[in-house]
C-alpha positions, 0 to 999 in steps of 0.5 A: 349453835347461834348464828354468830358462833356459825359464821365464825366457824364458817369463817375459820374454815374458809381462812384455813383453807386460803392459808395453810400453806403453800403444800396445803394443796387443792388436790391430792397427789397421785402415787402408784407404789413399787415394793419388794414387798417380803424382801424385808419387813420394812415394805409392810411397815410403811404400808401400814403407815400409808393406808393412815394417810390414804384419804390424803394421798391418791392412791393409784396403784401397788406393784409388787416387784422384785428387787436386789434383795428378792430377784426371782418372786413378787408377793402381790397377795402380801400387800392384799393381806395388809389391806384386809388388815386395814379393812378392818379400821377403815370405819374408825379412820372414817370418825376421824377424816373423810375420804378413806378409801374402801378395802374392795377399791384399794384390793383392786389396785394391787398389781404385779411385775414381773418376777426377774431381776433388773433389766432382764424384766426390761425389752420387747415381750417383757410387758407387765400387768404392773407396766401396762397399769402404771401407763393406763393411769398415765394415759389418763386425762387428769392434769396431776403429776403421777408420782412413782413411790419405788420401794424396790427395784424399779424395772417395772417402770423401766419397762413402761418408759421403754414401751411409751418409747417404742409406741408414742410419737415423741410428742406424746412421749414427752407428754406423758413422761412430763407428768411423772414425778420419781422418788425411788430409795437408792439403787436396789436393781439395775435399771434405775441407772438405766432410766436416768440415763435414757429419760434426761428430762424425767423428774428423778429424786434419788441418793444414788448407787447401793451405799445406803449409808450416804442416802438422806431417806435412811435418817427415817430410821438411823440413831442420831448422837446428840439428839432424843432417838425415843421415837424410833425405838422398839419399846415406842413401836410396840406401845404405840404402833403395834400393840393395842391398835387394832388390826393393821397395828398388829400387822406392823412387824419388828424392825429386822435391818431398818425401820420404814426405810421406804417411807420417805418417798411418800412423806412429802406428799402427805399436806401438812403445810410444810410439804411440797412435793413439786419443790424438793428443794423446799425441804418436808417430812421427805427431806430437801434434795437438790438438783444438780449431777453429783460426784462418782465415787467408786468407792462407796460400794455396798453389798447389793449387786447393783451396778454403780456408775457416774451419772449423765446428767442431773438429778434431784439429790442429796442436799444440806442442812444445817440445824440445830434441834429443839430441846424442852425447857421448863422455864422460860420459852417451853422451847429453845434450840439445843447448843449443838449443831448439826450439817449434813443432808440426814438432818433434812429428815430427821429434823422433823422425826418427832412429828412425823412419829408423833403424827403416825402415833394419832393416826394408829389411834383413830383406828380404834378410838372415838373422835373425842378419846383420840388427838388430832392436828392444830389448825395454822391460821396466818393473816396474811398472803403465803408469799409477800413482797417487799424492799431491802430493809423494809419491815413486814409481820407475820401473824398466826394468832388465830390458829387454833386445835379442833380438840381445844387444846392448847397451843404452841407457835414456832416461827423459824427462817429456814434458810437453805430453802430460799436463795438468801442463805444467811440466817434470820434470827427472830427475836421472840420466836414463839410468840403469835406475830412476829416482825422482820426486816428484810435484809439489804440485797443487791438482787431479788432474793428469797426468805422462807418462814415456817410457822410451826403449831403444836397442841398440848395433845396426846402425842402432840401434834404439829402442822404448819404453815410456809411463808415465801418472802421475795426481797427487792433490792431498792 
């Protein structure tokens, strides 16, 4: 290697880093994991999709609690299984990407709640190894936010909330529940109703009550009329999760009621540059949800025993977009969008499904390829800052022409507005959308508006892979 192919790379590296996108963070997110593990075989799918981004995502810990669905037993010795499981490919992974962590460090992390239901785990005496570990890592000196992952009940949380308020001042209460971020899959015991309506300030993303039918996360697995539903099949599963993948493809089980339904509360801490898990109202592999106290409706019971109930106050949830997908085209632009529309708050996770499966395909493929034999993502390059400031009708452009693939693959480039993200609604059609720059006037606006852009780059690898990069553009009126 000369030493101007050397500084060129050198180069590239640094351009990628100061660019990728505003969820392209420094630092990795935390997150403490509470499963029903055994109550359905999604939990262990999503661990299994979990331990491929483990060098991205910091795990601090995995509780096995219980749930409406399995009231009165933990099962920590299931998601140790899984860990020997993914033991068995960690070296693998490791050709691929740094930092995945070892068998022994994430079998020390498996904890446990206790095995009763609900908010009879929840009071005086009811301390858990899983409430008393989810307080030491808070209790840290580490400035990140600590994301809580519910897969299950959440009464182990419940518990560690109700012992920080018996025992802290209310400075250091506040302190340390300032730091906690929740995503929990609906309502499956009942004290996540009580945590929301005794902690008002706490950082809460959930469709709430049982009705599973209205959530945004169960789009991970839900059949979209209209729309390719290939990548959420069985005969897609087995050919490229389950069969021919090493240990921890085997232990990826069939689908009894939905697949990876816990999934989506940790897909938007994974950093691609489209993510931001501080901006749930940005939109990401997890959905977009926003923030506001929702409606009570009565009727929209399911058939678990949670208890439903108006909520107190205002919690991140449900929000809409409208979209309209992308369909393959054999001439002319390879992609166009389909003359369908689609608007309800599903389509803020399913607009990215193809991705996110294609992207699980790659990683359970670095279990047993070389780095060379397997695919992976396309490096986004923009010439310019992530956030720009600009006047009504002035013009400005956007250049991703030096995003490249590390395999060499060839490369395709998405520009989009994505207008529910910001607070200027209105559309921003582009006109030559796949192109490597693109130039936009700025709408006339009587007071400062925001635009969010998304440069999506896909290689022409096996699957294809997409990553991105998030463009704020804050609009001044003159």
């Amino acid at each position: 290697m000369n030493l101007k192919t050397s500084l060129t790379l050198v180069l590239l590296f640094i351009a990628f880093f100061c660019n990728f996108g505003y969820a392209q963070q420094d630092q990795k997110n935390r997150v403490i994991i509470l499963s029903d593990i055994e109550a359905d075989p999604d939990d262990t799918q999503s661990f299994v999709r979990l331990f491929l981004y483990s060098n991205q995502i910091d795990i601090k810990g995995m509780v096995a609690t219980t749930s409406c669905w399995l009231q009165n037993r933990v099962e920590p010795e299931s998601i140790k299984k899984l860990i020997r499981a993914y033991g068995k490919v960690r070296n693998n992974l490791s050709k691929h990407e740094k930092d995945f962590p070892s068998e022994e460090m994430l079998l020390s992390l498996v904890k446990q709640g206790l095995p009763v239901y609900g908010m009879e785990g929840v009071g005086e005496g009811k301390d858990s190894e899983g409430s008393d570990w989810i307080l030491k890592i808070l209790e840290e000196k580490d400035d990140r936010p600590l994301w809580i992952s519910v897969w299950g009940g959440v009464n182990t949380l419940a518990q560690t909330l109700y012992k920080i308020k018996k025992t802290k001042t209310e400075k250091e209460a506040k302190q340390l529940i300032s730091k906690l971020r929740v995503y929990t899959i609906s309502d499956q015991d009942d004290s996540g109703l009580w945590i929301r309506n005794n902690f008002p300030d706490l950082f809460y993303i959930v469709s709430p009550g049982d009705y599973y039918q209205n959530s945004t996360w169960i789009a991970i697995n839900t059949y979209i009329k209209g729309i390719n539903n290939e990548r959420i099949s069985n005969p897609w599963l087995a050919q490229n999760i389950q069969q021919g993948h090493g240990a921890l493809g085997a232990s990826y089980p069939d689908v009894s009621w939905g697949m990876e339904g816990d999934t989506p509360s940790f897909l938007s801490l994974i950093p691609n540059g489209l993510n931001n898990a501080e901006h749930p109202d940005w939109g990401g592999w997890g959905g977009r949800y926003e923030y506001y106290k929702p409606e009570f409706d009565a009727s929209k019971k399911g058939h678990s025993i949670v208890e439903i109930a108006p909520e107190t106050r205002a919690i991140w949830t449900n929000a809409v977009d409208q979209y309209k997908p992308l369909v393959n085209s054999d001439y002319g632009r390879p992609i166009k969008h389909d003359t369908v529309t689609f608007q309800d708050n599903k389509a803020t996770m399913w607009r990215w499904r193809d991705d996110f499966q294609n992207d699980f395909a790659a990683r359970m493929d670095w279990c047993i390829s070389d780095f060379k034999d397997a695919n992976h993502a396309p490096i986004p390059i923009l010439k310019s800052s992530n956030e720009i400031t600009v006047k009504s009708g002035e013009g400005f452009g956007l250049d991703g022409s030096d995003s490249y693939d590390p395999d060499g693959d060839n490369i395709s480039l998405l520009w989009f507005h994505y207008p529910e993200a910001g607070t200027y609604k209105k559309e921003i059609l582009l006109a030559a959308d796949n192109y490597p720059w693109i130039y936009v006037v700025a709408p006339e606006v009587s007071k400062k508006e925001t635009m969010h852009f998304i440069l999506r780059v896909t290689d022409k690898g096996t699957p294809a892979l997409s990553s991105y990069v998030r463009i704020i553009v804050n609009i001044e009126p003159r």
